[in-house]
Every structure is written in structure tokens, then in C-alpha cells.
Gaussian input, Z-matrix of N, CA and C with variables (Angstrom, degrees):
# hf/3-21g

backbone

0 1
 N
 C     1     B1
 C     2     B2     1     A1
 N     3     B3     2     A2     1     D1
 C     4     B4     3     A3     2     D2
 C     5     B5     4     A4     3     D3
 N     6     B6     5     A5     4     D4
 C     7     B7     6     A6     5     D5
 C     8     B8     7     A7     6     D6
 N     9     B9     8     A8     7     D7
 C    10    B10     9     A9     8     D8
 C    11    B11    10    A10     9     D9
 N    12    B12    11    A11    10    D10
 C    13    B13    12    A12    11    D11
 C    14    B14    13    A13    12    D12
 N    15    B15    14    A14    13    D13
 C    16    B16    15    A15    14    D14
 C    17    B17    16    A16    15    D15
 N    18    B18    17    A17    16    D16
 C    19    B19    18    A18    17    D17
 C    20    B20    19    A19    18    D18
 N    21    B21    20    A20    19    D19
 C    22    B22    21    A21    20    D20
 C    23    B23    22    A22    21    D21
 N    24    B24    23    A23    22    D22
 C    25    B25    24    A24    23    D23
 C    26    B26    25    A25    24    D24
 N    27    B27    26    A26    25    D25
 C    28    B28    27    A27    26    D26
 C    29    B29    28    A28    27    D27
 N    30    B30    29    A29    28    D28
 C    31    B31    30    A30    29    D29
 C    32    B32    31    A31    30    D30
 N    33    B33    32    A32    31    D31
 C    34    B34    33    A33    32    D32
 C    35    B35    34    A34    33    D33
 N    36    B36    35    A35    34    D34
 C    37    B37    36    A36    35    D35
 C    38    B38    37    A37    36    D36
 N    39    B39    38    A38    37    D37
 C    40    B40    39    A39    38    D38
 C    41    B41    40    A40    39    D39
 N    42    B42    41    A41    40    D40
 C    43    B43    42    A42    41    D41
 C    44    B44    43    A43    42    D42
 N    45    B45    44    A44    43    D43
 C    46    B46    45    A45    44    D44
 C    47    B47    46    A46    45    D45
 N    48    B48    47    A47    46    D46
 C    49    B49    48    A48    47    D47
 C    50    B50    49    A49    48    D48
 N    51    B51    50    A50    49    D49
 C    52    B52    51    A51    50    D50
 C    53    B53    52    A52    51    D51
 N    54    B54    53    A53    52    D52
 C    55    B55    54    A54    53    D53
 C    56    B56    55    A55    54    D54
 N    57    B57    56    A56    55    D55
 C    58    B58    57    A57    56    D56
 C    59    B59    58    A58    57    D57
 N    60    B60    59    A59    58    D58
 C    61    B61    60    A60    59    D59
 C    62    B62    61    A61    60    D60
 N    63    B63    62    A62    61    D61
 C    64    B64    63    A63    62    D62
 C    65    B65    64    A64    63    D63
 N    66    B66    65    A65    64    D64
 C    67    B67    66    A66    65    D65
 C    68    B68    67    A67    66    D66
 N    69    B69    68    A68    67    D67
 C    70    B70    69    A69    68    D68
 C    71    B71    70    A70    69    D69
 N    72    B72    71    A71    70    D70
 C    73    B73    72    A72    71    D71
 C    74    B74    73    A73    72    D72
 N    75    B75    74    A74    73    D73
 C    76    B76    75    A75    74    D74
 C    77    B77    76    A76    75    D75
 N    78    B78    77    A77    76    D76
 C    79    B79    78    A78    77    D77
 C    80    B80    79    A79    78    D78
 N    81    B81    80    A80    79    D79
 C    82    B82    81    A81    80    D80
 C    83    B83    82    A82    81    D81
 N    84    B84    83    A83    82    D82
 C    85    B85    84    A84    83    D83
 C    86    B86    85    A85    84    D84
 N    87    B87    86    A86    85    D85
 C    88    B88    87    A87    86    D86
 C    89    B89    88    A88    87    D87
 N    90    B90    89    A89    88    D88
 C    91    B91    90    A90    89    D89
 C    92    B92    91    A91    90    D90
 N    93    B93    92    A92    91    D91
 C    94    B94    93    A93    92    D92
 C    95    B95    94    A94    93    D93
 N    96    B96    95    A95    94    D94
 C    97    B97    96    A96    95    D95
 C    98    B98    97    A97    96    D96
 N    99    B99    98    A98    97    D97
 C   100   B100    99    A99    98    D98
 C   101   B101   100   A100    99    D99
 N   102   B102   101   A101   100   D100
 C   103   B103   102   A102   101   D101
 C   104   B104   103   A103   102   D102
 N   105   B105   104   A104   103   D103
 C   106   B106   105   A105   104   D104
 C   107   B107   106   A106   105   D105
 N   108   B108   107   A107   106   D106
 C   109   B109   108   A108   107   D107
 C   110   B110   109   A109   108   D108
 N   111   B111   110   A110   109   D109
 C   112   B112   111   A111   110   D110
 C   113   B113   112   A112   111   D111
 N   114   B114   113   A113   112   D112
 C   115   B115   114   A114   113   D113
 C   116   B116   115   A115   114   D114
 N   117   B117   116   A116   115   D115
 C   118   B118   117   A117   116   D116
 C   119   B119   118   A118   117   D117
 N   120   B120   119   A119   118   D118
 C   121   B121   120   A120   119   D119
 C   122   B122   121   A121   120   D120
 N   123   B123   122   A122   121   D121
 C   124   B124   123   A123   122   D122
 C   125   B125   124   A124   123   D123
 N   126   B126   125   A125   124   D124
 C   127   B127   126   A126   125   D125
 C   128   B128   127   A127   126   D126
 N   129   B129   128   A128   127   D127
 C   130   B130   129   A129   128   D128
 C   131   B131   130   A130   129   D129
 N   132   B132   131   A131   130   D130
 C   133   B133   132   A132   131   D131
 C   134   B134   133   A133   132   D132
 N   135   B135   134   A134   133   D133
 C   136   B136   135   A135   134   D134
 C   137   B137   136   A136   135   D135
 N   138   B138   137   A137   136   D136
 C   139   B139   138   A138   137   D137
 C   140   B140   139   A139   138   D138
 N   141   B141   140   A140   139   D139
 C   142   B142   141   A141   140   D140
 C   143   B143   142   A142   141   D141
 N   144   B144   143   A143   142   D142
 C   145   B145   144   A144   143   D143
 C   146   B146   145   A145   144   D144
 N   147   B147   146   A146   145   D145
 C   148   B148   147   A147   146   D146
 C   149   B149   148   A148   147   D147
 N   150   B150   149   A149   148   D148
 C   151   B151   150   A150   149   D149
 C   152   B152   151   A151   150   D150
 N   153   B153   152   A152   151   D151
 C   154   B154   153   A153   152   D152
 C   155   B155   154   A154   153   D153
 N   156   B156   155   A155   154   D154
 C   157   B157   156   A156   155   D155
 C   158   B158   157   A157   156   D156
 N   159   B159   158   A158   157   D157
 C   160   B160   159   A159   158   D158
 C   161   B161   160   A160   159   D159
 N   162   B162   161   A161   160   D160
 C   163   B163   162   A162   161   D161
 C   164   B164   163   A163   162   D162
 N   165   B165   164   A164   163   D163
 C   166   B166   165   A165   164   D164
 C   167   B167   166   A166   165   D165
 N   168   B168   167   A167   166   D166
 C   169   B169   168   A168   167   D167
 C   170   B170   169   A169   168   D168
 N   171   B171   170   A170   169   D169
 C   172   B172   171   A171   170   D170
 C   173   B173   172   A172   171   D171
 N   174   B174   173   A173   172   D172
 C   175   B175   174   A174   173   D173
 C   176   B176   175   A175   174   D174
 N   177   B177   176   A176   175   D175
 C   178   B178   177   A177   176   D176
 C   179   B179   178   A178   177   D177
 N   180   B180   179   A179   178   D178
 C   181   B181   180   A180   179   D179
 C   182   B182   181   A181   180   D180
 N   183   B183   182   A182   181   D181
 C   184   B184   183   A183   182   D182
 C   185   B185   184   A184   183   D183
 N   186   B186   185   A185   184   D184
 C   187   B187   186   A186   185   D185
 C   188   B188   187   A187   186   D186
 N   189   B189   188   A188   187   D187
 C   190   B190   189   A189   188   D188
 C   191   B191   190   A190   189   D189
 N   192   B192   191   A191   190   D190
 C   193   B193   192   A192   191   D191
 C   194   B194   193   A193   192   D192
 N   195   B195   194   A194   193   D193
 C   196   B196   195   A195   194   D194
 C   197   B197   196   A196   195   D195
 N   198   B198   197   A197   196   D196
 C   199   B199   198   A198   197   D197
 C   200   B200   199   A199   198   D198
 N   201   B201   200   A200   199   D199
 C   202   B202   201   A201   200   D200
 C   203   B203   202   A202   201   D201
 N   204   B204   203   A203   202   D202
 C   205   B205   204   A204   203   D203
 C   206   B206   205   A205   204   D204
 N   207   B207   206   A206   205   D205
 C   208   B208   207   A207   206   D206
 C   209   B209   208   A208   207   D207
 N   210   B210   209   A209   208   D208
 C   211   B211   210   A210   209   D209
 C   212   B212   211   A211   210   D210
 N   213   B213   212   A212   211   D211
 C   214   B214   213   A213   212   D212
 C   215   B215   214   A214   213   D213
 N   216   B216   215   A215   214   D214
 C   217   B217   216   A216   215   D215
 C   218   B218   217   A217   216   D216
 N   219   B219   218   A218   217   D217
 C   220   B220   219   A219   218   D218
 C   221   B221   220   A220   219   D219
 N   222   B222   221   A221   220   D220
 C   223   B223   222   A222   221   D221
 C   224   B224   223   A223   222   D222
 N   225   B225   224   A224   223   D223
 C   226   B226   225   A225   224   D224
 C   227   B227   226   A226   225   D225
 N   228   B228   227   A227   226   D226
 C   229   B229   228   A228   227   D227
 C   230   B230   229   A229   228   D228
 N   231   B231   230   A230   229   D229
 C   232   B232   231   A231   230   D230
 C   233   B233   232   A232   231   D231
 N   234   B234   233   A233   232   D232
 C   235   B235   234   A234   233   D233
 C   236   B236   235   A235   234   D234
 N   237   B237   236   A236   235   D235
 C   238   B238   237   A237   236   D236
 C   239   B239   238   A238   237   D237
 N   240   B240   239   A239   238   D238
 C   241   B241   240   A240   239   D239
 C   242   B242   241   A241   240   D240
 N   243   B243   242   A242   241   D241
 C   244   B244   243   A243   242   D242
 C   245   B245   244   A244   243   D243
 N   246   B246   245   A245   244   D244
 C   247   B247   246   A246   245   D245
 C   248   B248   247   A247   246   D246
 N   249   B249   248   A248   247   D247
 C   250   B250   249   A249   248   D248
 C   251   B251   250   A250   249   D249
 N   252   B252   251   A251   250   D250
 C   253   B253   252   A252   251   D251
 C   254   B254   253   A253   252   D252
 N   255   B255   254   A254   253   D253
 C   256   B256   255   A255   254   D254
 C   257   B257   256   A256   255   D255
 N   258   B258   257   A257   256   D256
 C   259   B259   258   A258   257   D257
 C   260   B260   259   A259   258   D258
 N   261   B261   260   A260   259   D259
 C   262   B262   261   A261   260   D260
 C   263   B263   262   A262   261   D261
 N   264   B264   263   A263   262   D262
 C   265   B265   264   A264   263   D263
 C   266   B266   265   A265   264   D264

   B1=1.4444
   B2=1.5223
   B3=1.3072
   B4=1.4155
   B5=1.8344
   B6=1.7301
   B7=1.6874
   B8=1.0842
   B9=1.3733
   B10=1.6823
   B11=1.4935
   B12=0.8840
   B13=1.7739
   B14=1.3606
   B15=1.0276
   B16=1.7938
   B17=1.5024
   B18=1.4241
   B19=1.9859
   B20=1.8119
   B21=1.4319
   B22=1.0791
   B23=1.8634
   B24=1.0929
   B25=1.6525
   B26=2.3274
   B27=1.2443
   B28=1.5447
   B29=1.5568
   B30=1.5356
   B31=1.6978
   B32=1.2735
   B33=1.4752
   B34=1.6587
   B35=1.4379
   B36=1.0782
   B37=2.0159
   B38=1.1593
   B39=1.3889
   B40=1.0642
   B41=1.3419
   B42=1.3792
   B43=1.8996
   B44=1.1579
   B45=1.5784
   B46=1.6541
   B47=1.6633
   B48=1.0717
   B49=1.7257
   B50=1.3278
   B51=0.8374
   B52=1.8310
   B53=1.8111
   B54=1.3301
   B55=1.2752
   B56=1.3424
   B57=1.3459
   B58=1.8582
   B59=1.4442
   B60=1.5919
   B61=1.6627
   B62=1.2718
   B63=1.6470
   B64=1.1779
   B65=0.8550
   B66=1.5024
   B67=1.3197
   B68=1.4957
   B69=1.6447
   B70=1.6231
   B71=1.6639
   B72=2.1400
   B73=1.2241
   B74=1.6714
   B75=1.0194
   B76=1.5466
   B77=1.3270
   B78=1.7404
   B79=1.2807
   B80=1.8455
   B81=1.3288
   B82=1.6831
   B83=2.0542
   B84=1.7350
   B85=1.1166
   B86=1.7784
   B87=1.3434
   B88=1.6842
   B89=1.7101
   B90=2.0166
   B91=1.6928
   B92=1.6339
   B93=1.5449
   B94=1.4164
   B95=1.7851
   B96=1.6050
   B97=1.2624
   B98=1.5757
   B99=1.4826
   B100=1.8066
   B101=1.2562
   B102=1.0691
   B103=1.8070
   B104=1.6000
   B105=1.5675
   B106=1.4072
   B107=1.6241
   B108=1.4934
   B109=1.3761
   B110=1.6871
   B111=0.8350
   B112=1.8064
   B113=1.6355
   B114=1.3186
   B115=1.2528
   B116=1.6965
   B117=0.8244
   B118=1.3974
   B119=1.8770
   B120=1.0060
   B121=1.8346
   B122=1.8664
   B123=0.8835
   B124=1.6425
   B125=1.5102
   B126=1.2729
   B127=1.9694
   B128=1.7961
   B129=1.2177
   B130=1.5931
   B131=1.6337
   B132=1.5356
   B133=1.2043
   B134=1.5881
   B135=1.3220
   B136=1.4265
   B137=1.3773
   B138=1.2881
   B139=1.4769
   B140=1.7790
   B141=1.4460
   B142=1.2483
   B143=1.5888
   B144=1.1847
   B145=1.6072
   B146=1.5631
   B147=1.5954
   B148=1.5984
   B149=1.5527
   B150=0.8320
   B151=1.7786
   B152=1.6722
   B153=1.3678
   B154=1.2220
   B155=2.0281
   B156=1.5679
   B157=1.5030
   B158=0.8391
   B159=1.3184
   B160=2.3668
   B161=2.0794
   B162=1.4845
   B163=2.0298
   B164=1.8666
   B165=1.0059
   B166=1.3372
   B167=1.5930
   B168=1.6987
   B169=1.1837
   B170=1.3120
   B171=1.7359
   B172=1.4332
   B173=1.5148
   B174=1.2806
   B175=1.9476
   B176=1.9863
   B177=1.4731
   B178=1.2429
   B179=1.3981
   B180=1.0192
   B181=1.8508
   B182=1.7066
   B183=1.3833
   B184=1.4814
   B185=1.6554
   B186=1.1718
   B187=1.1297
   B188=1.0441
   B189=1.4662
   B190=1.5042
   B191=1.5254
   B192=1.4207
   B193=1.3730
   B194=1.6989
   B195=1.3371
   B196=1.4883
   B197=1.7231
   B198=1.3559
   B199=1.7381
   B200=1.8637
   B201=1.0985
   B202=1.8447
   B203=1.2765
   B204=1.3941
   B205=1.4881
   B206=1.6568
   B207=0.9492
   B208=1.3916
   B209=1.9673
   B210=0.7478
   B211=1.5360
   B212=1.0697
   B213=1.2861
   B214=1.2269
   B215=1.4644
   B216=1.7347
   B217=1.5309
   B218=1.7152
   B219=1.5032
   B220=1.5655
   B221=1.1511
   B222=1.3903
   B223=1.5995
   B224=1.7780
   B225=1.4317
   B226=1.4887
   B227=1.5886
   B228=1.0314
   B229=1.8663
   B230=1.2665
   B231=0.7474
   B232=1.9347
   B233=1.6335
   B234=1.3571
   B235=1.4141
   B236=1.9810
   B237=1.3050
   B238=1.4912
   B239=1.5877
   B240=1.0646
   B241=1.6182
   B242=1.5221
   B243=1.0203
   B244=1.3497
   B245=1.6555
   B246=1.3437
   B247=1.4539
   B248=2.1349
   B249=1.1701
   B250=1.5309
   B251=1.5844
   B252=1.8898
   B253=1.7721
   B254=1.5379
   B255=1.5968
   B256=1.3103
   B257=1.8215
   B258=1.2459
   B259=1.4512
   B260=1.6675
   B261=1.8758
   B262=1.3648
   B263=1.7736
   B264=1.2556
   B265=1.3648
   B266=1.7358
   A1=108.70
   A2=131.04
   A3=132.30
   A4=88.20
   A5=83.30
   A6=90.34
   A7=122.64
   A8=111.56
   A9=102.82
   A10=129.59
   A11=118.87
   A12=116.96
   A13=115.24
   A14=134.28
   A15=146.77
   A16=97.01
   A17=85.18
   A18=110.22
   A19=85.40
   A20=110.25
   A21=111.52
   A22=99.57
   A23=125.60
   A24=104.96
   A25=100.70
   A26=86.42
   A27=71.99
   A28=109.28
   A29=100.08
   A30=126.12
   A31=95.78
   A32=137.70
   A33=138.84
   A34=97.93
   A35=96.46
   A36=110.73
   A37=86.68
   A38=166.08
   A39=139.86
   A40=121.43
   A41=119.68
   A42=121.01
   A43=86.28
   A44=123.39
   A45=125.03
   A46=102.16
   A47=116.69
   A48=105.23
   A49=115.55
   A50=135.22
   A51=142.64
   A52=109.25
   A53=111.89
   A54=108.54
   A55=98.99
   A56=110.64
   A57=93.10
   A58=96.81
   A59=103.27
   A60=83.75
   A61=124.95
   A62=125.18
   A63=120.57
   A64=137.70
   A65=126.36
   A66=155.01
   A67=120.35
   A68=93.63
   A69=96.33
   A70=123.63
   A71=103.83
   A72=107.96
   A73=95.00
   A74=122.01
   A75=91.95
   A76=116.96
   A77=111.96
   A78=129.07
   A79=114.97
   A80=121.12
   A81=102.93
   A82=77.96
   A83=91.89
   A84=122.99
   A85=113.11
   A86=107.88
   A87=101.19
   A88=125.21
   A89=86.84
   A90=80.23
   A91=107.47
   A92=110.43
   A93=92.96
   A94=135.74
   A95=89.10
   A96=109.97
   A97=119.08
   A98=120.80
   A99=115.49
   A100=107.64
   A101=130.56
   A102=127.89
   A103=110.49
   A104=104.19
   A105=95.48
   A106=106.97
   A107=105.52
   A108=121.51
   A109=108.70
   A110=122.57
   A111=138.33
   A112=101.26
   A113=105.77
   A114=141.58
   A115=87.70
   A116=144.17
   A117=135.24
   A118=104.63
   A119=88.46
   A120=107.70
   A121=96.74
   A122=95.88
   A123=110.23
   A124=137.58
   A125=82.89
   A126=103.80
   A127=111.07
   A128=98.44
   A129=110.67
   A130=113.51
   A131=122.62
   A132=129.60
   A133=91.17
   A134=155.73
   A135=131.08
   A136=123.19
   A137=117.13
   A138=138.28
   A139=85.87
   A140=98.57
   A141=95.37
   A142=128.18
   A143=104.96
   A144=110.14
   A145=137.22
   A146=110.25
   A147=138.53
   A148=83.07
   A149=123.80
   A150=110.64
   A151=119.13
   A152=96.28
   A153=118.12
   A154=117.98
   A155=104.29
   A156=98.12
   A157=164.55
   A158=92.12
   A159=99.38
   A160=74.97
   A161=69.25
   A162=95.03
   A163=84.04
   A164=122.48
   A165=86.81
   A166=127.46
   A167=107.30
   A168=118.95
   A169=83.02
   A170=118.19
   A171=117.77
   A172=88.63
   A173=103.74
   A174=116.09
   A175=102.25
   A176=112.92
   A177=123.16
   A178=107.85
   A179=127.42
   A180=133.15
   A181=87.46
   A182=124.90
   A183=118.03
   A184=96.74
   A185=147.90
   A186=129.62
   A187=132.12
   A188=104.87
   A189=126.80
   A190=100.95
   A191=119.55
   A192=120.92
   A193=101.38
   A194=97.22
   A195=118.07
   A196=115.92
   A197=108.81
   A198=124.82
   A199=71.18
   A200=137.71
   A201=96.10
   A202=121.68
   A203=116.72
   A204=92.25
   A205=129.91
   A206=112.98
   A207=85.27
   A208=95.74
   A209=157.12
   A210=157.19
   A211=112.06
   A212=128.17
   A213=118.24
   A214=135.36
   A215=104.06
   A216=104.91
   A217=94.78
   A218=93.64
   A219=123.04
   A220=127.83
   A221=101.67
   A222=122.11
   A223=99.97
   A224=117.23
   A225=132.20
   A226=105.21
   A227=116.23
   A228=129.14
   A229=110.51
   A230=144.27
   A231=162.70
   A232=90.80
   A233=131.69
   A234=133.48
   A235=112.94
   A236=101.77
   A237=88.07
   A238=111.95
   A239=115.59
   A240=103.23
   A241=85.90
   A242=156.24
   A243=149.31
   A244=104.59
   A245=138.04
   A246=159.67
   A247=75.53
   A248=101.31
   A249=100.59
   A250=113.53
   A251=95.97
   A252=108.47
   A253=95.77
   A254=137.16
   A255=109.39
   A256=98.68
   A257=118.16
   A258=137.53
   A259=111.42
   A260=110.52
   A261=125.12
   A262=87.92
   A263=147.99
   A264=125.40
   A265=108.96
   D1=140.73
   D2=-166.77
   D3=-86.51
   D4=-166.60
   D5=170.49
   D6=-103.15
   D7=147.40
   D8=170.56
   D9=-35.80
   D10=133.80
   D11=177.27
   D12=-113.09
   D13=126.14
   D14=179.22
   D15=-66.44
   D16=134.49
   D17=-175.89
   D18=-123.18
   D19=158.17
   D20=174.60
   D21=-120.98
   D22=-171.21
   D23=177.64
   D24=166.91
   D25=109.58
   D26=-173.18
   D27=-96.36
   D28=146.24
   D29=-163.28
   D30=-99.21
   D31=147.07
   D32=140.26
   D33=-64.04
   D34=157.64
   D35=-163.71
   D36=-78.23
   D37=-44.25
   D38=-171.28
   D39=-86.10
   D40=10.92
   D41=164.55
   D42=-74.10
   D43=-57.24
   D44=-138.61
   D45=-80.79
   D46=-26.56
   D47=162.90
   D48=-88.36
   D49=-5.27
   D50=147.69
   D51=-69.26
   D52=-3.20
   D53=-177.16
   D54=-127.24
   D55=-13.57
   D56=177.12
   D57=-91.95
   D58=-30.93
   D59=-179.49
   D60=-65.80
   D61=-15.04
   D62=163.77
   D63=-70.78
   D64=-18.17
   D65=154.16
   D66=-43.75
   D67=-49.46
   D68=171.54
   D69=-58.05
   D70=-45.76
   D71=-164.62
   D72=-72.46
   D73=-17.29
   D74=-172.00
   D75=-126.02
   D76=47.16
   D77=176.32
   D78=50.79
   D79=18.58
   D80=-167.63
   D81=-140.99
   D82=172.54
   D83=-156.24
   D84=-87.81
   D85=134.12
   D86=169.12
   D87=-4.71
   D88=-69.62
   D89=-172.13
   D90=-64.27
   D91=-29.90
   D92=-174.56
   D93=-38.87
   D94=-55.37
   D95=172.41
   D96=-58.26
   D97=-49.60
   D98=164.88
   D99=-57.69
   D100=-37.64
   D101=-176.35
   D102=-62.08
   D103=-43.21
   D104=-176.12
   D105=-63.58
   D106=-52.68
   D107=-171.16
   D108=-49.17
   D109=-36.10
   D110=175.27
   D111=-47.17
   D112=-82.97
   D113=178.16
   D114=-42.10
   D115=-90.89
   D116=-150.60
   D117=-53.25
   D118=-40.97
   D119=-171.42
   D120=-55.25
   D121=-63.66
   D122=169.71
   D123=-52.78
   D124=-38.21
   D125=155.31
   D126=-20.37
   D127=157.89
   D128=162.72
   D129=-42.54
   D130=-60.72
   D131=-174.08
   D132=-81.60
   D133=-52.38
   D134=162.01
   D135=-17.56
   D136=-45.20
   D137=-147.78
   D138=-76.89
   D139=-66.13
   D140=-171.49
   D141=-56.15
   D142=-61.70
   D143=153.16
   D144=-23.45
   D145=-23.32
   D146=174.00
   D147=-91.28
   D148=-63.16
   D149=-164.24
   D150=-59.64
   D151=-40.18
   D152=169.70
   D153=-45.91
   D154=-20.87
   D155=-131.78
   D156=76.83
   D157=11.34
   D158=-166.79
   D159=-94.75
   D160=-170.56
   D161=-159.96
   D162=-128.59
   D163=-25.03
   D164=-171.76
   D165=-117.50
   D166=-11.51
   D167=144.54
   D168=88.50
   D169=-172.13
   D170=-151.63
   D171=-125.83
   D172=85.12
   D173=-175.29
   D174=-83.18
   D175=-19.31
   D176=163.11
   D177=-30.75
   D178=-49.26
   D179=-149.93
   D180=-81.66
   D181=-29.35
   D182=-173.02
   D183=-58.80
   D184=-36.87
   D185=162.40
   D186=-11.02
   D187=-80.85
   D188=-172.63
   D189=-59.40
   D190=-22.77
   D191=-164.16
   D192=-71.94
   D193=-56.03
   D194=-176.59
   D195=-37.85
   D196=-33.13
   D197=-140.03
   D198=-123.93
   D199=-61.03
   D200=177.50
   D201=-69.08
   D202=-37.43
   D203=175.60
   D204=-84.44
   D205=-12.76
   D206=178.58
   D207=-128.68
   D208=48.00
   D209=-148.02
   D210=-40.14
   D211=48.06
   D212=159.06
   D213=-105.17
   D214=-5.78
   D215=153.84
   D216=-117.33
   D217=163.42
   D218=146.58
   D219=-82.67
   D220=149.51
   D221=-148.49
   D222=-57.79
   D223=-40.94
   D224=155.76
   D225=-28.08
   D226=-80.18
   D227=-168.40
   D228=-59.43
   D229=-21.91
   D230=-176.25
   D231=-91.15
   D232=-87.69
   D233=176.06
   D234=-27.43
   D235=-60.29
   D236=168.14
   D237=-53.15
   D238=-53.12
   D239=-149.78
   D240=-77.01
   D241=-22.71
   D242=166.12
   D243=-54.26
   D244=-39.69
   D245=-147.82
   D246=-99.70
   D247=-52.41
   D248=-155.39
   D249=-64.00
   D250=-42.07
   D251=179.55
   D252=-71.76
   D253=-20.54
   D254=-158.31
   D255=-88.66
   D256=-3.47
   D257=-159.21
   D258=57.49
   D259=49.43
   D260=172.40
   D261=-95.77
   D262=69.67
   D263=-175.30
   D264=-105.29

């Protein structure tokens, strides 16, 4: 696997405090959280959803992503705060 490489990417101030606060609830770091979110987006069902045209791709699967690696939320608690950053609350 190579090394990570720095992306730069500008946020409206209110993604990026919807993202630190997510950061807070689930103990891990900015990139963590865009990396997961990437990665899910990009997924098989991302893929399709990009072909499709949609914009937001199937960020759902970051759930499941969230809850194997690190177990400290449930698949429940991850879905809200996903519901919470999209301002679905």
C-alpha cells in the first residue's frame, strides 16, 4: 500500500462543524471520518449511484464500516449521526 497523500478540499463552515462534531462523538479524527465516508461513497453501490447521477452515493454502508472497525458505536448511533451531519435529524 503506498502512503497516504494530502488532498486539500474546501468545506462551507457549517459541513466542517458538523464534522468536528462528529469527530468528537465518535472519538476519531477529521480525516478519519472523510476517509471512511469516501470509501463507502466509492463502494460498489457508490459506483453505481455515480453512474446513475445521484450526488450522494450510498454513504449508508459507512455504518457498518464504522461498527467493524472500531466497536464502539452501534450500527443505530452511526446512522443517526450520519441522519444528523446530513441535517436529516
Amino acid at each position: 500500500m503506498s502512503s497516504p497523500k494530502m488532498v486539500t478540499a474546501r468545506l462551507p463552515e457549517v459541513l466542517v462543524e458538523k464534522l468536528d462534531e462528529a469527530a468528537r462523538k465518535v472519538g476519531r479524527s477529521r480525516s478519519w471520518i472523510i476517509r471512511e465516508a469516501l470509501e463507502a461513497y466509492l463502494s460498489a453501490s457508490g459506483k453505481a449511484e455515480i453512474a446513475k447521477g445521484g450526488v450522494r452515493g450510498d454513504i449508508m454502508s459507512f455504518a457498518g464500516a464504522g461498527v467493524k472497525i472500531s466497536n464502539r458505536r452501534s450500527a443505530a448511533e452511526i446512522d443517526a449521526e450520519i441522519r444528523w451531519l446530513r441535517g436529516n435529524d
